[in-house]
VEXKE-807107 format. One line per field, with one value per atom (N, C-alpha, C): residue number from 1; x, y, z; residue in three letters; atom name. Coordinates in steps of 0.1 Angstrom, whole numbers. Layout:
<pts>
nr: c(NUM|...) $
c1: c(X|...) $
c2: c(Y|...) $
c3: c(Z|...) $
rest: c(ALA|...) $
atom: c(CA|...) $
</pts>
This chain:
<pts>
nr: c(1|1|1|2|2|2|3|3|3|4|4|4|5|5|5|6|6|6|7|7|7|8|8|8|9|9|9|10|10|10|11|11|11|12|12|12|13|13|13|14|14|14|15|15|15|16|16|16|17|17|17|18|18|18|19|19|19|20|20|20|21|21|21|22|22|22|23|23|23|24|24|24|25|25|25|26|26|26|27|27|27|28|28|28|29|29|29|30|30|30|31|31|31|32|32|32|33|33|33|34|34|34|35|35|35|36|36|36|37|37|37|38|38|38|39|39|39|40|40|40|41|41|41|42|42|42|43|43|43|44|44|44|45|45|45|46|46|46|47|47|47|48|48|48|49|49|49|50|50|50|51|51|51|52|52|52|53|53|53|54|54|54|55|55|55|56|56|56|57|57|57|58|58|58|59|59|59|60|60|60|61|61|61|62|62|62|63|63|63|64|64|64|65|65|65|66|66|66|67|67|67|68|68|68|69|69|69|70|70|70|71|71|71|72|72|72|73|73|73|74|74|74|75|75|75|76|76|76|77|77|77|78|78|78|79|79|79|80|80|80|81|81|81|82|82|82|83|83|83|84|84|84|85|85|85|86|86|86|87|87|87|88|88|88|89|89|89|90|90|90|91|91|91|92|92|92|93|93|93|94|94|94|95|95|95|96|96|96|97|97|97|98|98|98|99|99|99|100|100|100|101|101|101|102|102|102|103|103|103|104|104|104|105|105|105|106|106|106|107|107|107|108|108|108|109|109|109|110|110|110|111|111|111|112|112|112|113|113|113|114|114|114|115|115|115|116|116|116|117|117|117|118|118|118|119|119|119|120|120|120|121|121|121|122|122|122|123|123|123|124|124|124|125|125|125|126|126|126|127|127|127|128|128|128|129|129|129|130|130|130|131|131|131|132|132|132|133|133|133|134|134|134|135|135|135|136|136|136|137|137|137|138|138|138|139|139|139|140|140|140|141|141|141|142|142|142|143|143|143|144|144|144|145|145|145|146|146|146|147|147|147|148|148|148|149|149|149|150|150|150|151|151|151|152|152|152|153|153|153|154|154|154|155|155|155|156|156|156|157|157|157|158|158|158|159|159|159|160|160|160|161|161|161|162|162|162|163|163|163|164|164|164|165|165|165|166|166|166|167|167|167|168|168|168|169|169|169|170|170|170|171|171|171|172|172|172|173|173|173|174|174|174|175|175|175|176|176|176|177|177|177|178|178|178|179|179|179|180|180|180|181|181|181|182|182|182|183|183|183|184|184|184|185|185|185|186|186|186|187|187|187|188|188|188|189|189|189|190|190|190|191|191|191|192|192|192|193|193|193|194|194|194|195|195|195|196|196|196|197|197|197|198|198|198|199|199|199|200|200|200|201|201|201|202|202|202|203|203|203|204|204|204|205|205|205|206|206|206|207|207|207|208|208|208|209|209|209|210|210|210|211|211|211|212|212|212|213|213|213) $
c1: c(8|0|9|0|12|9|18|14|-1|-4|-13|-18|-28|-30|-32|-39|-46|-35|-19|-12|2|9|16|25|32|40|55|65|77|85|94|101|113|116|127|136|145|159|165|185|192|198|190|186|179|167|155|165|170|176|184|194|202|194|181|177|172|166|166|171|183|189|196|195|202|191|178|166|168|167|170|179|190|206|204|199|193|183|171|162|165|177|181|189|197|207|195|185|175|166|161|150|166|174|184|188|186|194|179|170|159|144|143|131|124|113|98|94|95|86|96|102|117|109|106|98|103|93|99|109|102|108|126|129|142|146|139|149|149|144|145|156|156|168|184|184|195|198|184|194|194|190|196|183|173|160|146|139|126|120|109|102|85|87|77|84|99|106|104|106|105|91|82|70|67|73|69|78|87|90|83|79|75|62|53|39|36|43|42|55|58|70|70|56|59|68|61|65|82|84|100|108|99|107|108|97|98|108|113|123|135|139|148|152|147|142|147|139|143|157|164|177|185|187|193|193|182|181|189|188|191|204|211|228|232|222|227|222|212|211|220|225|236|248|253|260|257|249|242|238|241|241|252|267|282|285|280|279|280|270|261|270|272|277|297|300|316|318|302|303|298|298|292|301|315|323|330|324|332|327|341|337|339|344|341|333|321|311|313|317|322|329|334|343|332|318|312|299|299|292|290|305|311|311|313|319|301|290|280|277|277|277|282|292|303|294|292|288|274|267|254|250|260|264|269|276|283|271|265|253|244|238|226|231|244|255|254|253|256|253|260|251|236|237|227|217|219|207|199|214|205|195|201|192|181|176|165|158|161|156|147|157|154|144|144|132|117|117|109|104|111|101|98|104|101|87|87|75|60|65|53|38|36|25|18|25|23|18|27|28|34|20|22|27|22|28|42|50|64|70|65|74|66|61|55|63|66|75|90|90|111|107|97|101|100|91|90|108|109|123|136|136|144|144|142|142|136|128|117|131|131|145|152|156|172|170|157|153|150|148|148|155|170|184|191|189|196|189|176|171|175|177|184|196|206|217|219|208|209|202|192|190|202|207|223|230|236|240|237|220|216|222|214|218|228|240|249|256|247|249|259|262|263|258|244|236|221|218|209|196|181|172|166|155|141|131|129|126|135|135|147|142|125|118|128|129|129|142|151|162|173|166|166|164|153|155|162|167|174|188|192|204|202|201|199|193|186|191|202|210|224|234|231|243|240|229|222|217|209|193|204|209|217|218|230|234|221|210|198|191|194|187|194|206|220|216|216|218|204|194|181|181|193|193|209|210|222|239|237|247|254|263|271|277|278|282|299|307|322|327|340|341|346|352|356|341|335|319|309|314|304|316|328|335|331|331|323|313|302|285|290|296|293|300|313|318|312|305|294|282|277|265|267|273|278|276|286|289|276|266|256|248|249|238|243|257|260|260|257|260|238|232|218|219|221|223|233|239|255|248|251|246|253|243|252|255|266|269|273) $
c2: c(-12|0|12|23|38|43|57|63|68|69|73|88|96|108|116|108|110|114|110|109|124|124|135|140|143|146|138|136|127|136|133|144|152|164|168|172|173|181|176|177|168|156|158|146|140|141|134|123|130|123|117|120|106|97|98|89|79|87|76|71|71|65|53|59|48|35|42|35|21|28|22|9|15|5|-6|-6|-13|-22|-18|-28|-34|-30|-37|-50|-46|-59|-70|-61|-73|-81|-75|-81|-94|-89|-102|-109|-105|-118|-127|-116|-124|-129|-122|-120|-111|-113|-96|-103|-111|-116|-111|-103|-94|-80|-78|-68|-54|-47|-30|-26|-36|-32|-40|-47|-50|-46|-36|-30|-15|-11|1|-2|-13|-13|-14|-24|-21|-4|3|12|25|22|32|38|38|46|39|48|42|32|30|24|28|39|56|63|60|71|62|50|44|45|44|48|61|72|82|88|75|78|70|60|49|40|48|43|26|19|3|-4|-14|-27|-24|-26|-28|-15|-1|8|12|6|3|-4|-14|-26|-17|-14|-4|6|12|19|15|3|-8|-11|-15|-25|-13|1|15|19|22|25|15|1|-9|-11|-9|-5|6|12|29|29|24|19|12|2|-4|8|17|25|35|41|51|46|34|25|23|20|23|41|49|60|63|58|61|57|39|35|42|46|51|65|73|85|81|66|63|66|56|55|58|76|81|85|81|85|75|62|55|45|43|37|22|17|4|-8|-9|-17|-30|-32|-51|-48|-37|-34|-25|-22|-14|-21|-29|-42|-47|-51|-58|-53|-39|-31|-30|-28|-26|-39|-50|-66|-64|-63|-63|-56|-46|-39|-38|-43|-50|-59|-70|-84|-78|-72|-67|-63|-58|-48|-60|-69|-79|-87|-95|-100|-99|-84|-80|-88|-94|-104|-94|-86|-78|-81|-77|-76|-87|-94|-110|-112|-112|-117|-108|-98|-94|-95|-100|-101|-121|-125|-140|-139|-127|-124|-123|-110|-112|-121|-131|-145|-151|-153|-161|-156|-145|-137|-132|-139|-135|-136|-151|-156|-149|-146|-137|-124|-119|-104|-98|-101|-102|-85|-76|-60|-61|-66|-68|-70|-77|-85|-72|-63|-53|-39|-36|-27|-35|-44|-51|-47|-50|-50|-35|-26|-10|-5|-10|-1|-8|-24|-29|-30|-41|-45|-38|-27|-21|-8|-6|4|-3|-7|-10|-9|-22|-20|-11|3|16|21|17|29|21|7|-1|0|5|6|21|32|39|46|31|31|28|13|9|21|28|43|51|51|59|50|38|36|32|34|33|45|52|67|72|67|66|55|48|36|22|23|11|-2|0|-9|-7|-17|-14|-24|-18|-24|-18|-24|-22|-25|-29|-37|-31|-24|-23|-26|-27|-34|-49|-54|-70|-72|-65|-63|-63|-54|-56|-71|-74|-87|-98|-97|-105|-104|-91|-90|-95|-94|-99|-112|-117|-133|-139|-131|-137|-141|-126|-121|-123|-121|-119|-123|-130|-142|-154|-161|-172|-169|-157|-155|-154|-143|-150|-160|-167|-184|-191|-191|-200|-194|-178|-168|-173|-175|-181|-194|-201|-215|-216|-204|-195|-204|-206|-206|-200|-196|-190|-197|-184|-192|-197|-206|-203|-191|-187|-169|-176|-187|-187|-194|-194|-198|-186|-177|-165|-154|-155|-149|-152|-162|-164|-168|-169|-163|-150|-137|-124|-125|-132|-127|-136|-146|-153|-147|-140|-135|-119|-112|-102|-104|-117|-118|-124|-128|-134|-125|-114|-102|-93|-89|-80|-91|-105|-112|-105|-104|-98|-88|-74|-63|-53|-60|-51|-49|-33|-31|-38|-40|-48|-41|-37|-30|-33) $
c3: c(0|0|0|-6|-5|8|11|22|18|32|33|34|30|26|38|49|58|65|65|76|74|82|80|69|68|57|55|51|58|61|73|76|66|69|56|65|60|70|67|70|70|78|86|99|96|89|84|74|70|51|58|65|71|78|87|95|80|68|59|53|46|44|52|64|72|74|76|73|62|51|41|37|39|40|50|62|72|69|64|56|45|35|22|30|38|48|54|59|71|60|50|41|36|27|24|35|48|58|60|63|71|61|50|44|43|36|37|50|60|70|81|77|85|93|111|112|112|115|112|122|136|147|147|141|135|129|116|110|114|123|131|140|148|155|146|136|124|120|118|118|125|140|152|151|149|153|156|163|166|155|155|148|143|154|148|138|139|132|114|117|104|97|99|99|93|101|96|83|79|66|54|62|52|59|51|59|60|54|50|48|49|48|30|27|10|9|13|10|12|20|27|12|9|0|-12|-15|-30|-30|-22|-17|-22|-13|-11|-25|-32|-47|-59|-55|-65|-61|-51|-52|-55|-52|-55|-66|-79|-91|-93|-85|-91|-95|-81|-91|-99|-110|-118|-128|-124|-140|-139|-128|-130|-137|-135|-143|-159|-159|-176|-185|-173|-181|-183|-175|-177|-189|-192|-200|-217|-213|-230|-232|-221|-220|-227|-222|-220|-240|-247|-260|-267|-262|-273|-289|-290|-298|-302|-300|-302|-316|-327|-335|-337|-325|-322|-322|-327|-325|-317|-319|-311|-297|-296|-284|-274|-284|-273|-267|-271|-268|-259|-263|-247|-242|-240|-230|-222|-233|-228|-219|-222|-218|-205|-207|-191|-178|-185|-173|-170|-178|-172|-162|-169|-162|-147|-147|-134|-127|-130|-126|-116|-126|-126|-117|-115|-108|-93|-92|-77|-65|-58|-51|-39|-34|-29|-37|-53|-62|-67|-64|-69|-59|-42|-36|-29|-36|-35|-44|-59|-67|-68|-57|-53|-42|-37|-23|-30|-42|-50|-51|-61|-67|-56|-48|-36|-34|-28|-23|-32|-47|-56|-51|-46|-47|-32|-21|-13|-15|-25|-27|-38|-49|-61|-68|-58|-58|-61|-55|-49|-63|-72|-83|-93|-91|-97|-98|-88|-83|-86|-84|-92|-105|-110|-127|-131|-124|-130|-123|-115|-109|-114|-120|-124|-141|-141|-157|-167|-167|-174|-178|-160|-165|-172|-171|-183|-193|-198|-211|-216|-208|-215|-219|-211|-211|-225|-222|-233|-247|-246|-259|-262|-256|-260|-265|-259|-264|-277|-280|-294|-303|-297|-308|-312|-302|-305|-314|-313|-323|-335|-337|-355|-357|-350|-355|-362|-354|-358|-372|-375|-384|-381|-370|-364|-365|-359|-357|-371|-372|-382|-377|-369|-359|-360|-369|-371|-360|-351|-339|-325|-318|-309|-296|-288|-285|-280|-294|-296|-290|-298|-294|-284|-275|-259|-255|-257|-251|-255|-270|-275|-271|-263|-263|-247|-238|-225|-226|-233|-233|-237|-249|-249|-244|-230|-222|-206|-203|-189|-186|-190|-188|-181|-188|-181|-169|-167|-147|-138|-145|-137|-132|-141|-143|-132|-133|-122|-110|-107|-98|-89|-95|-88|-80|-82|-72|-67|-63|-55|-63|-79|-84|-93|-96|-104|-116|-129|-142|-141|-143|-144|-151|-149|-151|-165|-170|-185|-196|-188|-196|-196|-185|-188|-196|-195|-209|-223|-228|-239|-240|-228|-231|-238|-230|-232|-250|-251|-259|-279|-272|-288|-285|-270|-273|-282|-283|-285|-304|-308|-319|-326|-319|-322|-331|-317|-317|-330|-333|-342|-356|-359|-373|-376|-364|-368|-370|-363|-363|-372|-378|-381|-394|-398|-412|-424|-437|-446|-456|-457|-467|-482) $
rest: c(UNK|UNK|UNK|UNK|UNK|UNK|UNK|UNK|UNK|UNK|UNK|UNK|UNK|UNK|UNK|UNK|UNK|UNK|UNK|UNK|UNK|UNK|UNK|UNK|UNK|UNK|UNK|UNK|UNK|UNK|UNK|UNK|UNK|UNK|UNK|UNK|UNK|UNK|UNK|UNK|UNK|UNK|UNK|UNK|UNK|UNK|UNK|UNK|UNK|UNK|UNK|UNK|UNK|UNK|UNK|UNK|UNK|UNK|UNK|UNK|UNK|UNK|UNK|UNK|UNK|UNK|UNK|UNK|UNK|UNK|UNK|UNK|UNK|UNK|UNK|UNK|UNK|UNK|UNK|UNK|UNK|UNK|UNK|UNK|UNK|UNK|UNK|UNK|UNK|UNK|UNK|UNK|UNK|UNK|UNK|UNK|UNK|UNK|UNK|UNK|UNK|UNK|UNK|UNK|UNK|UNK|UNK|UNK|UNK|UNK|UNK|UNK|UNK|UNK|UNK|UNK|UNK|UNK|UNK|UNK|UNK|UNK|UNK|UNK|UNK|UNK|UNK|UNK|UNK|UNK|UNK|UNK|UNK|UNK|UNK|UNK|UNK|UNK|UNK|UNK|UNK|UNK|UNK|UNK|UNK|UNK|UNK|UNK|UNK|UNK|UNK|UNK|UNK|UNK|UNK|UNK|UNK|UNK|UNK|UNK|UNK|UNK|UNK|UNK|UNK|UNK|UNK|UNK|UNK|UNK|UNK|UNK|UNK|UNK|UNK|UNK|UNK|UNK|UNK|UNK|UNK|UNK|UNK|UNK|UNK|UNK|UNK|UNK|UNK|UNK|UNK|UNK|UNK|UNK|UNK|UNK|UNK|UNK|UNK|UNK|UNK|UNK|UNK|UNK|UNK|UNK|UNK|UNK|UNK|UNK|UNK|UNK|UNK|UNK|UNK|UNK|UNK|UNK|UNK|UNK|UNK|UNK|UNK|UNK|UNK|UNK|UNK|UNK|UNK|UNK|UNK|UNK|UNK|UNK|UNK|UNK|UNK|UNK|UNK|UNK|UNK|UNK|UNK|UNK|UNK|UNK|UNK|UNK|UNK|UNK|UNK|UNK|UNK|UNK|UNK|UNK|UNK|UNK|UNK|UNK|UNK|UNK|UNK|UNK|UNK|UNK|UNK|UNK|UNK|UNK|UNK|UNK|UNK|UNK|UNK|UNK|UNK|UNK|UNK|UNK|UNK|UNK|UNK|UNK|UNK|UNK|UNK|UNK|UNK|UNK|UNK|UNK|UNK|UNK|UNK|UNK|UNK|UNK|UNK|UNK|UNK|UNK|UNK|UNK|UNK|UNK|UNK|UNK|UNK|UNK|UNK|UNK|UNK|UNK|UNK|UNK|UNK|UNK|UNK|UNK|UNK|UNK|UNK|UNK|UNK|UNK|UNK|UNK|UNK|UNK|UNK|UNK|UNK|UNK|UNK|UNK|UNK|UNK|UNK|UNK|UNK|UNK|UNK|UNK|UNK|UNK|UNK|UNK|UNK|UNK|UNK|UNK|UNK|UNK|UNK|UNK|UNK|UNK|UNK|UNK|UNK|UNK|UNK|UNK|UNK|UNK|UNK|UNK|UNK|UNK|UNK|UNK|UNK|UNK|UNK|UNK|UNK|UNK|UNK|UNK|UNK|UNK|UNK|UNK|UNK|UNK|UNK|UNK|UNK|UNK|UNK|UNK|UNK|UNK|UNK|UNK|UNK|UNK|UNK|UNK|UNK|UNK|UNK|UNK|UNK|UNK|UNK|UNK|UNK|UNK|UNK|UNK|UNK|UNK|UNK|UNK|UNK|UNK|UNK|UNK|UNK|UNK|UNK|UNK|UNK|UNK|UNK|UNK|UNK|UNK|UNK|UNK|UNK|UNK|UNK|UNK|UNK|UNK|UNK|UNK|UNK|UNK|UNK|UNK|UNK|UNK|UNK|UNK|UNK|UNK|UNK|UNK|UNK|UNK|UNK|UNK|UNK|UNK|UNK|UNK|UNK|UNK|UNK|UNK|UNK|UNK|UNK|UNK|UNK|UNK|UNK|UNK|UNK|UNK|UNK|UNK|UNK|UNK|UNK|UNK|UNK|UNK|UNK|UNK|UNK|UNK|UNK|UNK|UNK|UNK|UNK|UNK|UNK|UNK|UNK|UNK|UNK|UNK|UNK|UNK|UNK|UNK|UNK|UNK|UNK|UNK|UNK|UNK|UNK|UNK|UNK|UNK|UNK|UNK|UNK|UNK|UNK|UNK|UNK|UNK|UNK|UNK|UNK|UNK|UNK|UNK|UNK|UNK|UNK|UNK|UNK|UNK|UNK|UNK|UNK|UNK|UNK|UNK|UNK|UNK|UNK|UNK|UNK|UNK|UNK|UNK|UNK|UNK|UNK|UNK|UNK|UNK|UNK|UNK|UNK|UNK|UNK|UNK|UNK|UNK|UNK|UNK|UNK|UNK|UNK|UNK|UNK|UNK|UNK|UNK|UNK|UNK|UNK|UNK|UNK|UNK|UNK|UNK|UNK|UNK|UNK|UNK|UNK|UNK|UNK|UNK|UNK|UNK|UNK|UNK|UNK|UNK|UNK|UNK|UNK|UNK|UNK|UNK|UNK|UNK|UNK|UNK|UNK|UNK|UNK|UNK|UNK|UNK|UNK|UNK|UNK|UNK|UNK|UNK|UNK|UNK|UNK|UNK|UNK|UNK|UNK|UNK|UNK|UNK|UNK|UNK|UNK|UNK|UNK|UNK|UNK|UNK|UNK|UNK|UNK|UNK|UNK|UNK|UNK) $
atom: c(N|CA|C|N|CA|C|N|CA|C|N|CA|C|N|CA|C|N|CA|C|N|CA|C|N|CA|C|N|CA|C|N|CA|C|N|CA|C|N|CA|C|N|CA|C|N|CA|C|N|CA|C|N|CA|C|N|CA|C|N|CA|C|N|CA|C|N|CA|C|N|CA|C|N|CA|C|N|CA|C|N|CA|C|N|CA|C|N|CA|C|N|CA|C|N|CA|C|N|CA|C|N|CA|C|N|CA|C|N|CA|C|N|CA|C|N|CA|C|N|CA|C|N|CA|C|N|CA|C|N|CA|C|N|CA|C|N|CA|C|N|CA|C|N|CA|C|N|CA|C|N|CA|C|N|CA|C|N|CA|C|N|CA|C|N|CA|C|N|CA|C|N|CA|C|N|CA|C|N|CA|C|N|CA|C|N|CA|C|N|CA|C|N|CA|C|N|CA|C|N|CA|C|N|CA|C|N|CA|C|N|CA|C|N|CA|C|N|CA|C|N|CA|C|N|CA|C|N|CA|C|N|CA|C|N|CA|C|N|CA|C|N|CA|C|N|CA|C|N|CA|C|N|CA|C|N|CA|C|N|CA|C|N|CA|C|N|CA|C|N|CA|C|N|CA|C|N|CA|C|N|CA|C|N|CA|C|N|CA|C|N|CA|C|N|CA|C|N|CA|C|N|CA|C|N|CA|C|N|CA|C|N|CA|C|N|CA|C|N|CA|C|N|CA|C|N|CA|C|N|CA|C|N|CA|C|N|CA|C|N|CA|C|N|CA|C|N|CA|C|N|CA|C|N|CA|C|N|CA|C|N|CA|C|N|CA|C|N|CA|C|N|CA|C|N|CA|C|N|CA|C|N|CA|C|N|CA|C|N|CA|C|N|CA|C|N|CA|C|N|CA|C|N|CA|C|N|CA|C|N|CA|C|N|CA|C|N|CA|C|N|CA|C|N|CA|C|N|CA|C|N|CA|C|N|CA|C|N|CA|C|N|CA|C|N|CA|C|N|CA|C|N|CA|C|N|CA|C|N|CA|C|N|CA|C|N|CA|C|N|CA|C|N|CA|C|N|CA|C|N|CA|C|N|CA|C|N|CA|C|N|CA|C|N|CA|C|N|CA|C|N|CA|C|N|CA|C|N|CA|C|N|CA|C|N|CA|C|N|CA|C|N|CA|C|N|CA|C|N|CA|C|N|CA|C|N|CA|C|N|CA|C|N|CA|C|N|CA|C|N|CA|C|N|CA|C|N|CA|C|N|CA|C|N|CA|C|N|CA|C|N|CA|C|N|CA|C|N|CA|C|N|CA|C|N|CA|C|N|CA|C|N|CA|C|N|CA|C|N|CA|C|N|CA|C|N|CA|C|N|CA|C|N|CA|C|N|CA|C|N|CA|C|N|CA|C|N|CA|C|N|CA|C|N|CA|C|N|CA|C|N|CA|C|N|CA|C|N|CA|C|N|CA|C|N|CA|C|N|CA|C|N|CA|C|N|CA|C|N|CA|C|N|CA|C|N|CA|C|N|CA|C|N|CA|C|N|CA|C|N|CA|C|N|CA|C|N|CA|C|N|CA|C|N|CA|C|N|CA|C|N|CA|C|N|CA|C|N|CA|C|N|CA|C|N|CA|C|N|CA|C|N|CA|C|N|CA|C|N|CA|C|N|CA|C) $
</pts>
């Protein structure tokens, strides 16, 4: 549920913004050690304040989690805007790929990320909101920033993608879909088997993509 209208406002200051954050970082640690069945009054004590105080920033657990879920996101997309911003000049195609691949992978990898993204599924059928809010704050993002990247490089004549939609997904199945799949039954790809996932998914994607001249 959202805050509620009825209730006060959240506090502002820079006391306030520390007590949230600290809020926050506290609940991203308790929800991965303990679960969503993790209480407020423990993650108030994690991070040094009441449990009125948590409250009066965050009228609900969900509301907490959606939080939790959007900044933990937040840093894989600031990493995707360095990204795009690293290549904007670059006439590399194959080298920017990868370069884009890498640091996705890295991103999606995170173990934090993984296992809230493992709390998620877990918690679907409970709290079908939850997997609602991962996909608007997670994967929806990316699929935006990365379909904007491949705009940039038609544009540029790079890439040649009529479809870029499709694209996206075709390129995160090549490259990222697998560590999800393993990452969900708390395994990992070998580091010389996810080198060339990234580096035949890459070459897969540009024998579709690469303009023919």
């Amino acid at each position: 549920m959202g805050r509620d209208s009825a209730r006060s406002p959240a506090p502002t200051g820079k006391r306030a913004e520390r007590n949230r954050q600290a809020i926050v970082a506290a609940a991203r640690e308790t929800f991965i050690r303990e679960g969503y069945d993790a209480g407020m009054d423990l993650i108030a004590a994690a991070a040094g304040v009441s449990k009125v105080t948590v409250y009066n920033h965050f009228g609900s657990k969900e509301e907490l989690f959606t939080e939790v879920v959007g900044q933990a996101m937040g840093e894989a997309h600031t990493t995707m805007a360095e990204v795009r911003t690293s290549l904007a000049g670059t006439g590399d195609i194959r080298e920017a790929l990868l370069h884009t691949a890498r640091a996705l992978t890295v991103a999606a990898t995170d173990p934090s990320r993984m296992a809230l993204r493992n709390l998620v599924t877990g918690e679907l059928r409970r709290f079908p909101q939850l997997g609602q809010a991962y996909q608007e704050h997670g994967p929806a993002h990316s699929a935006v920033a990365l379909g904007e990247l491949f705009g940039d490089l038609c544009a540029r004549g790079q890439l040649a993608i009529a479809d870029i939609e499709l694209a996206v997904l075709q390129f995160f199945s090549l490259t990222i879909y697998p560590h999800l799949i393993v990452g969900s039954i708390g395994a990992g790809l070998p580091r010389d088997l996810a080198d060339r996932l990234l580096t035949d998914g890459v070459d897969l994607f540009l024998e579709r993509y690469r303009p023919r001249r």
